[in-house]
PQR file of N, CA, C, O and H, with PARSE charges and radii, in Angstrom:
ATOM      1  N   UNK A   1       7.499 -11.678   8.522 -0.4000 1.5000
ATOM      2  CA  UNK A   1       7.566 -13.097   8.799 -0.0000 2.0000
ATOM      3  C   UNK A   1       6.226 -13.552   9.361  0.5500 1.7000
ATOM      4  O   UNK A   1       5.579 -12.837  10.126 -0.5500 1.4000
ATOM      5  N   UNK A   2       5.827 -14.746   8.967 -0.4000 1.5000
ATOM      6  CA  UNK A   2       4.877 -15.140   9.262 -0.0000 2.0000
ATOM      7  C   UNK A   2       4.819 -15.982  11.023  0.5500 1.7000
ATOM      8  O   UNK A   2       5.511 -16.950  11.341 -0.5500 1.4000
ATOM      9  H   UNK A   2       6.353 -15.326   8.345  0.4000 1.0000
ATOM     10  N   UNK A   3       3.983 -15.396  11.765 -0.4000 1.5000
ATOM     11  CA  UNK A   3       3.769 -15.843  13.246 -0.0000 2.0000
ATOM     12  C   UNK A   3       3.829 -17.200  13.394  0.5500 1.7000
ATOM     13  O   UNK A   3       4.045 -17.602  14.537 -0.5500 1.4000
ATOM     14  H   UNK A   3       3.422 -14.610  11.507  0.4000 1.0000
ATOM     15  N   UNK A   4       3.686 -18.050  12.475 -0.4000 1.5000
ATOM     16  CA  UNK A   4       3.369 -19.716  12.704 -0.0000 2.0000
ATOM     17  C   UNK A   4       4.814 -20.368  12.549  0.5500 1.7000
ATOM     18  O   UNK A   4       4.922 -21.490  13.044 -0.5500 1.4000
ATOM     19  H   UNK A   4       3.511 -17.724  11.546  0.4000 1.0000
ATOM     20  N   UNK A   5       5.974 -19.812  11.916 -0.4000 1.5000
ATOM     21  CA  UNK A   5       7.101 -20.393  11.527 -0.0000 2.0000
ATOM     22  C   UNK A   5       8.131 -20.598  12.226  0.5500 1.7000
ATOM     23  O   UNK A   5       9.035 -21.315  11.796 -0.5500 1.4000
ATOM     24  H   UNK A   5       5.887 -18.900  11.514  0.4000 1.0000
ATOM     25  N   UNK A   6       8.223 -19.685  14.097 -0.4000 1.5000
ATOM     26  CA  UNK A   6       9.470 -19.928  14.979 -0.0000 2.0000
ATOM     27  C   UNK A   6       8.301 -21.105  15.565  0.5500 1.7000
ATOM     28  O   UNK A   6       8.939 -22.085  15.949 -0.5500 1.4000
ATOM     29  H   UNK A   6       7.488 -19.102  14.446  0.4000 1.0000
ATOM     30  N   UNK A   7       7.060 -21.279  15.721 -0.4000 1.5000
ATOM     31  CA  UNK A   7       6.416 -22.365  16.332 -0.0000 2.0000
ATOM     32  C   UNK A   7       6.857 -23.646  15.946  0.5500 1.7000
ATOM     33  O   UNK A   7       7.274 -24.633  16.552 -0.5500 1.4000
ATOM     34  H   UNK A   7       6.542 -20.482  15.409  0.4000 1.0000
ATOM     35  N   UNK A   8       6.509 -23.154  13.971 -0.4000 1.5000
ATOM     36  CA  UNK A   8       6.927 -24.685  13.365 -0.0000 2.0000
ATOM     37  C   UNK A   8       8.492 -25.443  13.004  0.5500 1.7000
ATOM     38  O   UNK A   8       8.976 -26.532  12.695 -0.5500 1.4000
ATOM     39  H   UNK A   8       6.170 -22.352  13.480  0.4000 1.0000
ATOM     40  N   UNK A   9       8.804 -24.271  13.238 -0.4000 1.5000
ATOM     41  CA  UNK A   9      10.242 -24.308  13.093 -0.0000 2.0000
ATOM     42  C   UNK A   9      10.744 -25.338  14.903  0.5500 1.7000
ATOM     43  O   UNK A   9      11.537 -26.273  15.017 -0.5500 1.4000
ATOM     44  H   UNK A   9       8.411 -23.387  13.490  0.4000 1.0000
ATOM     45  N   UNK A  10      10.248 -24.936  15.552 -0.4000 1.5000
ATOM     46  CA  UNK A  10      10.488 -25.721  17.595 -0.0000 2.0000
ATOM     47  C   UNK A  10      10.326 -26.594  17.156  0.5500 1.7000
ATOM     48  O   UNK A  10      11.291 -27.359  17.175 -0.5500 1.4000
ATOM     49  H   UNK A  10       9.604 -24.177  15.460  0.4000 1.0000
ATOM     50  N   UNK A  11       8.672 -27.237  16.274 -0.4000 1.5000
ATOM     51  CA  UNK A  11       8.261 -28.780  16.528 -0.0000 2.0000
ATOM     52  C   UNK A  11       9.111 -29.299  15.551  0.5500 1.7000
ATOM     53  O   UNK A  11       9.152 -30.529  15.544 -0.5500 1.4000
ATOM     54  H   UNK A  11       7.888 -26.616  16.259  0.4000 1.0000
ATOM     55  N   UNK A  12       9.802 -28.727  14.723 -0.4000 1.5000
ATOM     56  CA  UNK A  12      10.387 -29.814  13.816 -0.0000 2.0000
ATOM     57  C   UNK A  12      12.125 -29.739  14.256  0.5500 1.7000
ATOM     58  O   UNK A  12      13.037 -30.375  13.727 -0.5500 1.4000
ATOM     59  H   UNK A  12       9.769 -27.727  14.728  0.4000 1.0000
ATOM     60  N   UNK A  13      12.171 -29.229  14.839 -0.4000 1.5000
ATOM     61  CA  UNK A  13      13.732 -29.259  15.527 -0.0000 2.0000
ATOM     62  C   UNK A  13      13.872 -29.635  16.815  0.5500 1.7000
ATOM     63  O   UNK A  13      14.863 -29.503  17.533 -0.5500 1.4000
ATOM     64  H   UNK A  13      11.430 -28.713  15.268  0.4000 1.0000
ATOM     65  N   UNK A  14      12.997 -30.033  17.026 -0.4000 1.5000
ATOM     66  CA  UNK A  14      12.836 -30.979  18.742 -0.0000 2.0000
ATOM     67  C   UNK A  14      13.671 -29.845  19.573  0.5500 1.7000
ATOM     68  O   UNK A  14      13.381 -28.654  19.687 -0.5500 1.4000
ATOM     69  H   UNK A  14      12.191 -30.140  16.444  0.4000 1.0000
ATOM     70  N   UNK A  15      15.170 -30.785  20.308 -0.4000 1.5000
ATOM     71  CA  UNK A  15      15.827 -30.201  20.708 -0.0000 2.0000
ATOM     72  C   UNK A  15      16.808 -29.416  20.322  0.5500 1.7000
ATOM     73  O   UNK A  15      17.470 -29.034  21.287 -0.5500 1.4000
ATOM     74  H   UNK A  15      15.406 -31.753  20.215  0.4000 1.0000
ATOM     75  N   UNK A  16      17.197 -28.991  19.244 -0.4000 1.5000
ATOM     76  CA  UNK A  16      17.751 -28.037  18.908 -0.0000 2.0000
ATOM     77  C   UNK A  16      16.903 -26.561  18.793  0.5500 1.7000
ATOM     78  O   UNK A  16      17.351 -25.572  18.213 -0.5500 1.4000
ATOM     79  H   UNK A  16      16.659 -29.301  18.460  0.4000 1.0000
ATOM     80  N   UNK A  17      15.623 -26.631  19.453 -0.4000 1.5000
ATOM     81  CA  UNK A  17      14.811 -25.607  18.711 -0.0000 2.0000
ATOM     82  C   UNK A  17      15.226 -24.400  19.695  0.5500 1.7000
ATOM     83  O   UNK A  17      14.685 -23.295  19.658 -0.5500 1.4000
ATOM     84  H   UNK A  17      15.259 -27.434  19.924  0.4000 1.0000
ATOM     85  N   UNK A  18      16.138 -24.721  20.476 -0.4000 1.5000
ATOM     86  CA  UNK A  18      16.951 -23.268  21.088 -0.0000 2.0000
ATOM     87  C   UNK A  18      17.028 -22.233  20.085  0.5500 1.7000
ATOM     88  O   UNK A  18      16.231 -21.307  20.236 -0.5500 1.4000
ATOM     89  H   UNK A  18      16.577 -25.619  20.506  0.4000 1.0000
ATOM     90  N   UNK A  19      17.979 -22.173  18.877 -0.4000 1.5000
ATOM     91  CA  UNK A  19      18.229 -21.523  17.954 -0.0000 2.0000
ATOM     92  C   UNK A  19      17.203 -20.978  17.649  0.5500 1.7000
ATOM     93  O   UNK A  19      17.268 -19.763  17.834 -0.5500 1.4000
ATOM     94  H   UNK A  19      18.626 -22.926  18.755  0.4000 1.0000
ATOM     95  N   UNK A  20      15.752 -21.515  17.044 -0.4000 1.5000
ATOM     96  CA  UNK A  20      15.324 -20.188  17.021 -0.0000 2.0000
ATOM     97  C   UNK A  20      15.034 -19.169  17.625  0.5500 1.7000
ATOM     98  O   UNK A  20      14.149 -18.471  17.129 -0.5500 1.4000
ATOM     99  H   UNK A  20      15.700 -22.502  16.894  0.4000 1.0000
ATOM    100  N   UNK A  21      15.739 -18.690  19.028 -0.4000 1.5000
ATOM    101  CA  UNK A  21      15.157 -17.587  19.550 -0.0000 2.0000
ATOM    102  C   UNK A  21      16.618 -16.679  19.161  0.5500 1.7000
ATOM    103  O   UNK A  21      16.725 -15.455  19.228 -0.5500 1.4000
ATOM    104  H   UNK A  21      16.458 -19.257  19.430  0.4000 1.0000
ATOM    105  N   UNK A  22      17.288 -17.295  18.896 -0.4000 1.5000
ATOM    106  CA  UNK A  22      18.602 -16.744  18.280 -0.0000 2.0000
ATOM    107  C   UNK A  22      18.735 -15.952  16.862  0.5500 1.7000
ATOM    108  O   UNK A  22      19.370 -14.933  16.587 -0.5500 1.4000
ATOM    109  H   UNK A  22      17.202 -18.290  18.841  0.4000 1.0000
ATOM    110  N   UNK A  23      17.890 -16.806  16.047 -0.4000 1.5000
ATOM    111  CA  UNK A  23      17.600 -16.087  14.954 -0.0000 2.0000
ATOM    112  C   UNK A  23      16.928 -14.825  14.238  0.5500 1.7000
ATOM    113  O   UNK A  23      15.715 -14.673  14.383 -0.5500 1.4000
ATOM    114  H   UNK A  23      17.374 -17.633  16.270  0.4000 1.0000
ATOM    115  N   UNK A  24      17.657 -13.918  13.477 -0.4000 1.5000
ATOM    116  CA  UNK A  24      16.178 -13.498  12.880 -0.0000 2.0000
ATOM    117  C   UNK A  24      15.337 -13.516  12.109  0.5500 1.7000
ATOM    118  O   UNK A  24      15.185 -14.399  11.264 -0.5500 1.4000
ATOM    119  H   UNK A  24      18.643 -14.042  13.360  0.4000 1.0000
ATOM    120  N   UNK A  25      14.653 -12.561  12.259 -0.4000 1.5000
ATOM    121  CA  UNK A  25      13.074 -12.826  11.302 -0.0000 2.0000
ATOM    122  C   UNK A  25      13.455 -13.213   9.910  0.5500 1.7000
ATOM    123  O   UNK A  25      12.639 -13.641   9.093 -0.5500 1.4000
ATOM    124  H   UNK A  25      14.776 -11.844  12.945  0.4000 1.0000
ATOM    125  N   UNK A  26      14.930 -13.020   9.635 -0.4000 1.5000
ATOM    126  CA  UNK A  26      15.179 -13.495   7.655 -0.0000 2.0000
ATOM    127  C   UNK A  26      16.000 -14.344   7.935  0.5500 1.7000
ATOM    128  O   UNK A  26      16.816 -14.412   7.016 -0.5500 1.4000
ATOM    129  H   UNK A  26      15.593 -12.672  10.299  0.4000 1.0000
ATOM    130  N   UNK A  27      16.240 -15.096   8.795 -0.4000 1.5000
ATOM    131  CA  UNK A  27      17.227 -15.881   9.052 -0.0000 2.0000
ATOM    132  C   UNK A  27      16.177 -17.106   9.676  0.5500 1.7000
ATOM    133  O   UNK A  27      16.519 -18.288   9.643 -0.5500 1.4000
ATOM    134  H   UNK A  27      15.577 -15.041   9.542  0.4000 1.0000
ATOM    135  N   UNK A  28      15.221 -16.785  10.089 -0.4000 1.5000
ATOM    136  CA  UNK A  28      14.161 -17.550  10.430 -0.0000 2.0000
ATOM    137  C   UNK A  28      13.756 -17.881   8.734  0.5500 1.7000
ATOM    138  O   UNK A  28      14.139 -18.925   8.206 -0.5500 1.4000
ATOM    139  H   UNK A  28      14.942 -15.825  10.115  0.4000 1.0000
ATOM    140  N   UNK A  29      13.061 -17.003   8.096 -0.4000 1.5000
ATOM    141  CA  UNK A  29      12.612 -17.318   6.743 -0.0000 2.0000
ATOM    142  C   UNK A  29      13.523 -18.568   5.925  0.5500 1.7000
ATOM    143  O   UNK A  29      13.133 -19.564   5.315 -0.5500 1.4000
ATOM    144  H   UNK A  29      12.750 -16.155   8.525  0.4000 1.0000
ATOM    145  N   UNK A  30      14.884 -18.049   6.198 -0.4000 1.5000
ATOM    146  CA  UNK A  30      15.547 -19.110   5.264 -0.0000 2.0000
ATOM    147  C   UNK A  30      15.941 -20.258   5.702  0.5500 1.7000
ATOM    148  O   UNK A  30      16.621 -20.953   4.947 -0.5500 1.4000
ATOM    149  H   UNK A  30      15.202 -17.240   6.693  0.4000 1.0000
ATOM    150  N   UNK A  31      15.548 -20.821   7.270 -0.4000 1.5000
ATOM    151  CA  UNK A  31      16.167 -21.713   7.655 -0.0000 2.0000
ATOM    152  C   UNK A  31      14.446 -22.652   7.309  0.5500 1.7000
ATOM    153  O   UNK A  31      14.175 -23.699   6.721 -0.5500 1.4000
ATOM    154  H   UNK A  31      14.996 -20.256   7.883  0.4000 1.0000
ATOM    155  N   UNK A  32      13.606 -21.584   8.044 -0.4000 1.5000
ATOM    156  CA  UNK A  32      12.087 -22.454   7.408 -0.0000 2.0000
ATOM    157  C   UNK A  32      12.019 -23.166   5.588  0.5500 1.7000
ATOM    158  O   UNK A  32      11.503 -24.239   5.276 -0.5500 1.4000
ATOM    159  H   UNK A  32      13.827 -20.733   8.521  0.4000 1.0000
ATOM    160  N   UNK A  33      12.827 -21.997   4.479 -0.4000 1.5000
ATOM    161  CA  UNK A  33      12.583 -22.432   3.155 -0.0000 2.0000
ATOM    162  C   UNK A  33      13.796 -23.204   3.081  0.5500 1.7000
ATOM    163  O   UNK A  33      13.849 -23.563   1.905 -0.5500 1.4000
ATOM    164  H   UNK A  33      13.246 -21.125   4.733  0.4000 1.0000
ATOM    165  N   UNK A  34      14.697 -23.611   3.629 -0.4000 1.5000
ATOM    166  CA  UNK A  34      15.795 -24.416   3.393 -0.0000 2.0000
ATOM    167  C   UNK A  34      15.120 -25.595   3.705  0.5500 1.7000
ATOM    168  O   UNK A  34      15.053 -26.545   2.924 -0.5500 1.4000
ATOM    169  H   UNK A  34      14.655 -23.319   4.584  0.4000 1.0000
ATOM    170  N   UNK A  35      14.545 -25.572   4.976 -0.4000 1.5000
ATOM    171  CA  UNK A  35      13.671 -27.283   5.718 -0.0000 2.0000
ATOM    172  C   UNK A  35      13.050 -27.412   5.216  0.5500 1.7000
ATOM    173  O   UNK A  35      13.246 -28.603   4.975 -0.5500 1.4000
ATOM    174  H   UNK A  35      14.600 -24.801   5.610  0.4000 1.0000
ATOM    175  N   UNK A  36      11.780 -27.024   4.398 -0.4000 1.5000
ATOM    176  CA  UNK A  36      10.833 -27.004   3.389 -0.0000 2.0000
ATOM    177  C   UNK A  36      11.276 -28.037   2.182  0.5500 1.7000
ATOM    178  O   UNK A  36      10.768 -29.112   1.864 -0.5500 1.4000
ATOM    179  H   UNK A  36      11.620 -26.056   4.594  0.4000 1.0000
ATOM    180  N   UNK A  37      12.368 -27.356   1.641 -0.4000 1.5000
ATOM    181  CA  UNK A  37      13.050 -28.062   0.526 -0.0000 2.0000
ATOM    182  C   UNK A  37      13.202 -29.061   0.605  0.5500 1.7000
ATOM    183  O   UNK A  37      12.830 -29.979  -0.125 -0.5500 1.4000
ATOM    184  H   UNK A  37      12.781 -26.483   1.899  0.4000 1.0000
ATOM    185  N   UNK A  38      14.117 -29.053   2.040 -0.4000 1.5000
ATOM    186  CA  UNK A  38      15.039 -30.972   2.263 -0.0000 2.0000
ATOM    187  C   UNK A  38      13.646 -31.861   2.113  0.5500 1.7000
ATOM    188  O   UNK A  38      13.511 -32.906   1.476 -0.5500 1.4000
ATOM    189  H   UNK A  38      14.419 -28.307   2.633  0.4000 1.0000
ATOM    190  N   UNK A  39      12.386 -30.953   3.087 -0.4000 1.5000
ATOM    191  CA  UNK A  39      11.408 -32.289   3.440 -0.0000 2.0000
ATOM    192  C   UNK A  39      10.512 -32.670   1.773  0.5500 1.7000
ATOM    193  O   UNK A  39       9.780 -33.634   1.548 -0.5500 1.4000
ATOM    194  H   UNK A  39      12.496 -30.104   3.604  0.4000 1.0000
ATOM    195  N   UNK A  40      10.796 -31.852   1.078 -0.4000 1.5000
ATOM    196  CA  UNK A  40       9.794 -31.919  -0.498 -0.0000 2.0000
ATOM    197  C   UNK A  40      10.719 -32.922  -1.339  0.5500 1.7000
ATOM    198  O   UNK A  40      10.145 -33.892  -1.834 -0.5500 1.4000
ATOM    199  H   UNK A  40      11.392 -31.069   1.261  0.4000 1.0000
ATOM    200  N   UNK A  41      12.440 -32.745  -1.600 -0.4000 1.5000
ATOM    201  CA  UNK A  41      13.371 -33.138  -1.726 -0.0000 2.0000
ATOM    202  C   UNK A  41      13.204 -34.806  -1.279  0.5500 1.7000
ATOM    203  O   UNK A  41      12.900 -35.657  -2.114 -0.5500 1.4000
ATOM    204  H   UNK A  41      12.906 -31.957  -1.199  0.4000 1.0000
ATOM    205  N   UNK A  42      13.449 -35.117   0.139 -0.4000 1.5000
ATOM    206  CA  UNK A  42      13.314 -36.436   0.670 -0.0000 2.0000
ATOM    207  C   UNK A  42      11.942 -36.957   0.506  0.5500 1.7000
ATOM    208  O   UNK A  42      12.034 -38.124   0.125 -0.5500 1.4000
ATOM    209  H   UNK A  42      13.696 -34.425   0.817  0.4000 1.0000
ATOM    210  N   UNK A  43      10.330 -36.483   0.667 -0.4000 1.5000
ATOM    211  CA  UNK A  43       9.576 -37.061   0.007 -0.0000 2.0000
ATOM    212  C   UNK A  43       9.699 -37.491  -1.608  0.5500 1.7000
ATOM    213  O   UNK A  43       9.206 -38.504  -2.104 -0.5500 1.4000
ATOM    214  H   UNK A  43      10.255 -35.535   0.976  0.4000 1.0000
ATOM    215  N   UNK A  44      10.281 -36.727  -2.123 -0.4000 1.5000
ATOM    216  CA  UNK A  44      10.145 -36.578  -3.427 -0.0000 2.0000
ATOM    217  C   UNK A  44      11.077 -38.656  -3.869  0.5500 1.7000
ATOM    218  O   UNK A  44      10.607 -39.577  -4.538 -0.5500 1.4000
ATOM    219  H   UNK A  44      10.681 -35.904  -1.720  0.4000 1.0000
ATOM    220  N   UNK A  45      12.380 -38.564  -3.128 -0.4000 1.5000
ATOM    221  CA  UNK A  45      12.901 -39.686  -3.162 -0.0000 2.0000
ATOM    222  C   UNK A  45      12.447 -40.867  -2.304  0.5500 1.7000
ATOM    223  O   UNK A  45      12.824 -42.016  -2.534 -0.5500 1.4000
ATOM    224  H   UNK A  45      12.761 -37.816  -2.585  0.4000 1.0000
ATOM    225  N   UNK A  46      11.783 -40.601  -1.501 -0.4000 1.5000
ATOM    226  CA  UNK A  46      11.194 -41.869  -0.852 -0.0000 2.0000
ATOM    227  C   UNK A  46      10.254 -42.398  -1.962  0.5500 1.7000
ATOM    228  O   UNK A  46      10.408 -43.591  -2.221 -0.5500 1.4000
ATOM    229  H   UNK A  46      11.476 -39.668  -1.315  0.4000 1.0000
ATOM    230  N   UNK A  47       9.280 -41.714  -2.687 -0.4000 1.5000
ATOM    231  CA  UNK A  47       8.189 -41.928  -3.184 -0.0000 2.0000
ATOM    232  C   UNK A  47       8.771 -42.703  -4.623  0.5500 1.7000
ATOM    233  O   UNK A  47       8.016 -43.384  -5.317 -0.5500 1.4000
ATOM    234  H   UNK A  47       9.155 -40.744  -2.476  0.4000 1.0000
ATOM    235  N   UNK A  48      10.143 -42.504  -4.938 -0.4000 1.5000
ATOM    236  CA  UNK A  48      10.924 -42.633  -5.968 -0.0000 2.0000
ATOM    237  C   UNK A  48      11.546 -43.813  -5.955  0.5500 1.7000
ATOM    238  O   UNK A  48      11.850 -44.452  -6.962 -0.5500 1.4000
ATOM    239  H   UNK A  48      10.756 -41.951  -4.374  0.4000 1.0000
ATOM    240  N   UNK A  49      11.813 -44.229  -4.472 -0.4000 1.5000
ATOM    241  CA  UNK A  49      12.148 -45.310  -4.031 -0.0000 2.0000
ATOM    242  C   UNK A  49      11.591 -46.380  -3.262  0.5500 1.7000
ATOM    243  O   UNK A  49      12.087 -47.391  -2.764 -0.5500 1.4000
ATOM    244  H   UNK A  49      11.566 -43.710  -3.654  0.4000 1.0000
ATOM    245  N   UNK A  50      10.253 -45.826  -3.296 -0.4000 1.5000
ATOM    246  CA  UNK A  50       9.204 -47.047  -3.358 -0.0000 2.0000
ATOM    247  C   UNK A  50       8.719 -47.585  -4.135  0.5500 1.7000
ATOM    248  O   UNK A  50       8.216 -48.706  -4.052 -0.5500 1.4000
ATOM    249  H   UNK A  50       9.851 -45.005  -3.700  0.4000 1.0000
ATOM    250  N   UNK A  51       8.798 -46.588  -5.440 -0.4000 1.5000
ATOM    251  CA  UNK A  51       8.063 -47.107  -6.847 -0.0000 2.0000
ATOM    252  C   UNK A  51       8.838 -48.128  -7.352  0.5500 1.7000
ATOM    253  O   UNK A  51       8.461 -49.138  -7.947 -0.5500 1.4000
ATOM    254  H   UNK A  51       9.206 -45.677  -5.507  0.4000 1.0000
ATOM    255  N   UNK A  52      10.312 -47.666  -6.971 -0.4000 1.5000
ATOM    256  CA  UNK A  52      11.098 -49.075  -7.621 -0.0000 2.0000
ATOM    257  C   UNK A  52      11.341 -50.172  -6.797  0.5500 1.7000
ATOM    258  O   UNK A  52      12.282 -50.918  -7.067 -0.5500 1.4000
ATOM    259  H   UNK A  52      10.619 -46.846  -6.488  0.4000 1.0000
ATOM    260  N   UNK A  53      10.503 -50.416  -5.658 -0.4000 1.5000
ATOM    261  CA  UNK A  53      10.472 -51.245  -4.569 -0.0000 2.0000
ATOM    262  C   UNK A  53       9.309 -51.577  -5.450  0.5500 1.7000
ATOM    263  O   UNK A  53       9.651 -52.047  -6.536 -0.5500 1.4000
ATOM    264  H   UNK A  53       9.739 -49.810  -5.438  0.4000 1.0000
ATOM    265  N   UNK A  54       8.257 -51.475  -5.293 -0.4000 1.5000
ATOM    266  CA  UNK A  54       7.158 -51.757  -5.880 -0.0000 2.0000
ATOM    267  C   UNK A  54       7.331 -52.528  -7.358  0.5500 1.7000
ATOM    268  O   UNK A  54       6.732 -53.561  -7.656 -0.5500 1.4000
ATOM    269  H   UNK A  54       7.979 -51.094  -4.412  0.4000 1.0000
ATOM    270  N   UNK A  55       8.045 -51.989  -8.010 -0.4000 1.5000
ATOM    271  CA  UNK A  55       8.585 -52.462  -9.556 -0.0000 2.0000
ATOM    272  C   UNK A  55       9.271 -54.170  -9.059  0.5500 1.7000
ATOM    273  O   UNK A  55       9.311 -55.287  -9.575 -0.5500 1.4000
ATOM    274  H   UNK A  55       8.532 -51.150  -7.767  0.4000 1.0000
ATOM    275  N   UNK A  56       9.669 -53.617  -7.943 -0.4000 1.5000
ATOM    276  CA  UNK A  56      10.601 -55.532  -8.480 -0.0000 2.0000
ATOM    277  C   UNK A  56       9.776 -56.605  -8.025  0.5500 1.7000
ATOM    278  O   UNK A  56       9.965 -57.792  -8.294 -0.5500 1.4000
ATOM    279  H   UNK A  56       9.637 -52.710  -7.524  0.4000 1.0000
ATOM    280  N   UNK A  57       8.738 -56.082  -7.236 -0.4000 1.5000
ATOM    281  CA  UNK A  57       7.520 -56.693  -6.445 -0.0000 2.0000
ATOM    282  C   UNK A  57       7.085 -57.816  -7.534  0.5500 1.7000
ATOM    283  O   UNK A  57       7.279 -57.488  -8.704 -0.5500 1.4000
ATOM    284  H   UNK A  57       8.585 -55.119  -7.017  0.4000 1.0000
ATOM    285  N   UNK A  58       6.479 -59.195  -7.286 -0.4000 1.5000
ATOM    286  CA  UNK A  58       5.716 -59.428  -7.848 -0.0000 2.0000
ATOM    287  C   UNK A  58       4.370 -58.857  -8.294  0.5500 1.7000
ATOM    288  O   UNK A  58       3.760 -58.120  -7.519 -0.5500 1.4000
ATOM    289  H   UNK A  58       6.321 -59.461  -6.335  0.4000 1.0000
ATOM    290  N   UNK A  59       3.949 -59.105  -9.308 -0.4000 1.5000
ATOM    291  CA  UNK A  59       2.412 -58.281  -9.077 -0.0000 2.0000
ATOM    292  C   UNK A  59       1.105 -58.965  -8.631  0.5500 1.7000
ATOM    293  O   UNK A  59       0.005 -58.418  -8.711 -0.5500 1.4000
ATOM    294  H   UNK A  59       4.444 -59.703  -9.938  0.4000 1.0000
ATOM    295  N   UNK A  60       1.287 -60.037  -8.221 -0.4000 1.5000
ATOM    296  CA  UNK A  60       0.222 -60.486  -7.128 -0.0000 2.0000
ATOM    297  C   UNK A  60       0.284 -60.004  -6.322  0.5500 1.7000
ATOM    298  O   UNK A  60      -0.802 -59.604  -5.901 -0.5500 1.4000
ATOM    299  H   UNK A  60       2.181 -60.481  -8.156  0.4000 1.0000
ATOM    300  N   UNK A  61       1.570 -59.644  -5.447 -0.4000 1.5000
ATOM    301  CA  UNK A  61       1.732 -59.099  -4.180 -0.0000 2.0000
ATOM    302  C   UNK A  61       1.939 -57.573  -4.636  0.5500 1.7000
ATOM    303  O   UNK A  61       1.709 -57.100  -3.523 -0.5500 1.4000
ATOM    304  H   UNK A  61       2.452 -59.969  -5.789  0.4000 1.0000
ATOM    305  N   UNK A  62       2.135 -56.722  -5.235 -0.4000 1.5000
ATOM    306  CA  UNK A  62       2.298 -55.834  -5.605 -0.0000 2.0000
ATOM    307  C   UNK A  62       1.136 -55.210  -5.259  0.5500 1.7000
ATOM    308  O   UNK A  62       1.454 -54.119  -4.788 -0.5500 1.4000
ATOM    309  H   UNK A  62       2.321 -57.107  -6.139  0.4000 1.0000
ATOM    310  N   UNK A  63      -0.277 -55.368  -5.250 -0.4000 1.5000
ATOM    311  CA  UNK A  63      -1.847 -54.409  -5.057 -0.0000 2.0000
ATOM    312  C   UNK A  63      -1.566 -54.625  -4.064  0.5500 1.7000
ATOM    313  O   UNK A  63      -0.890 -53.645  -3.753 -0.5500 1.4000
ATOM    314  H   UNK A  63      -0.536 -56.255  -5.633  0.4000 1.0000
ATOM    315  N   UNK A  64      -1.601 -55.355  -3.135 -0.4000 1.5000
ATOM    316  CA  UNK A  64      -1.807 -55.262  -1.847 -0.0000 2.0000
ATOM    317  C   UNK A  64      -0.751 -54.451  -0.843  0.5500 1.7000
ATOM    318  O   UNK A  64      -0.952 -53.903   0.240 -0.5500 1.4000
ATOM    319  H   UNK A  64      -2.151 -56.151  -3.388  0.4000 1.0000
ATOM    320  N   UNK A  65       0.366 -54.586  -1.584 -0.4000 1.5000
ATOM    321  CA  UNK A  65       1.514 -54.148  -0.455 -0.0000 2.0000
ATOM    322  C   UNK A  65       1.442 -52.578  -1.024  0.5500 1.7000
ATOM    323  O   UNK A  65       2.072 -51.903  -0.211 -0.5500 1.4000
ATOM    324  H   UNK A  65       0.530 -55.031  -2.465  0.4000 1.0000
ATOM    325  N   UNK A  66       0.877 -51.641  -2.198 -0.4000 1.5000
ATOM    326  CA  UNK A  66       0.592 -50.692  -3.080 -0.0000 2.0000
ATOM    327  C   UNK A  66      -0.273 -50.236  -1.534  0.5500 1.7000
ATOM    328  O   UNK A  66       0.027 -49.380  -0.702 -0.5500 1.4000
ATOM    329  H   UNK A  66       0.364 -52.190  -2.859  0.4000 1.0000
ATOM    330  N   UNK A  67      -1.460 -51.219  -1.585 -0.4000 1.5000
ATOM    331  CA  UNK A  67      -2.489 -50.081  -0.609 -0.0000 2.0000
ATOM    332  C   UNK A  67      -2.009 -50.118   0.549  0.5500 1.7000
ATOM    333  O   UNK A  67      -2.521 -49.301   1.314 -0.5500 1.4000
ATOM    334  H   UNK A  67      -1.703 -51.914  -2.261  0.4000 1.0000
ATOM    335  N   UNK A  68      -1.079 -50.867   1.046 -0.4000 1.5000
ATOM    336  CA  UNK A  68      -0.880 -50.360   2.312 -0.0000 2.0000
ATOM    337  C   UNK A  68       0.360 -49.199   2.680  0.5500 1.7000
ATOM    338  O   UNK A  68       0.818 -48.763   3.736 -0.5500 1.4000
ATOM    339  H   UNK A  68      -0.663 -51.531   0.425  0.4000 1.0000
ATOM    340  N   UNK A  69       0.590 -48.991   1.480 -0.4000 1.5000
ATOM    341  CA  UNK A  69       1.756 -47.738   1.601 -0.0000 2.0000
ATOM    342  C   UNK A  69       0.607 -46.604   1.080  0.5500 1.7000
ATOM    343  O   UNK A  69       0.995 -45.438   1.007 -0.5500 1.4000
ATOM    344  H   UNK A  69       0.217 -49.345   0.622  0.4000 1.0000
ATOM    345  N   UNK A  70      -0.664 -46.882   0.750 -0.4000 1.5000
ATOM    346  CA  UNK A  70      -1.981 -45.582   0.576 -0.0000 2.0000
ATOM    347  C   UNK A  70      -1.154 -45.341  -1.216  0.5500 1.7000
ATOM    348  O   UNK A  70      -0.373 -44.399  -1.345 -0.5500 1.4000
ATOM    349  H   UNK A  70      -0.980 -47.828   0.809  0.4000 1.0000
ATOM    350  N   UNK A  71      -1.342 -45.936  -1.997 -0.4000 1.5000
ATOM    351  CA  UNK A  71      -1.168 -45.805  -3.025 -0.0000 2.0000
ATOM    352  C   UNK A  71      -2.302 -46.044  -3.714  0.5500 1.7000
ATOM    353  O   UNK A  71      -2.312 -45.944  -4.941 -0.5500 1.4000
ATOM    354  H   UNK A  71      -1.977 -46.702  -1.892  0.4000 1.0000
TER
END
């Protein structure tokens, strides 16, 4: 297991990050590649659901409100 993952695993579980001292090292692995997923997963639909935010946009207003989401 990689040394950086009960760290990153605390900051992204705020207060629940008790558990990881509970876990182990493959139980650590899969709870890190399970969170991995959700967060690739939920970017994946935000970005999906901005485009069609963006789509109903006018397109005058559409460039501008584009760069401020860094598009």
């Amino acid at each position: 297991m990689r040394s950086d993952v009960p760290d990153l695993l605390r900051r992204w579980l705020g207060e629940d990050a008790r558990i990881v001292d509970a876990l182990s090292d493959q139980e650590l692995e899969e709870l890190h590649s399970a969170l991995v997923a959700a967060r690739k997963s939920q970017a994946r639909a935000l970005a999906s659901a901005s485009d069609e935010a963006l789509r109903q946009m006018p397109a005058l207003v559409r460039g501008g409100v584009g760069k401020i989401l860094g598009r």
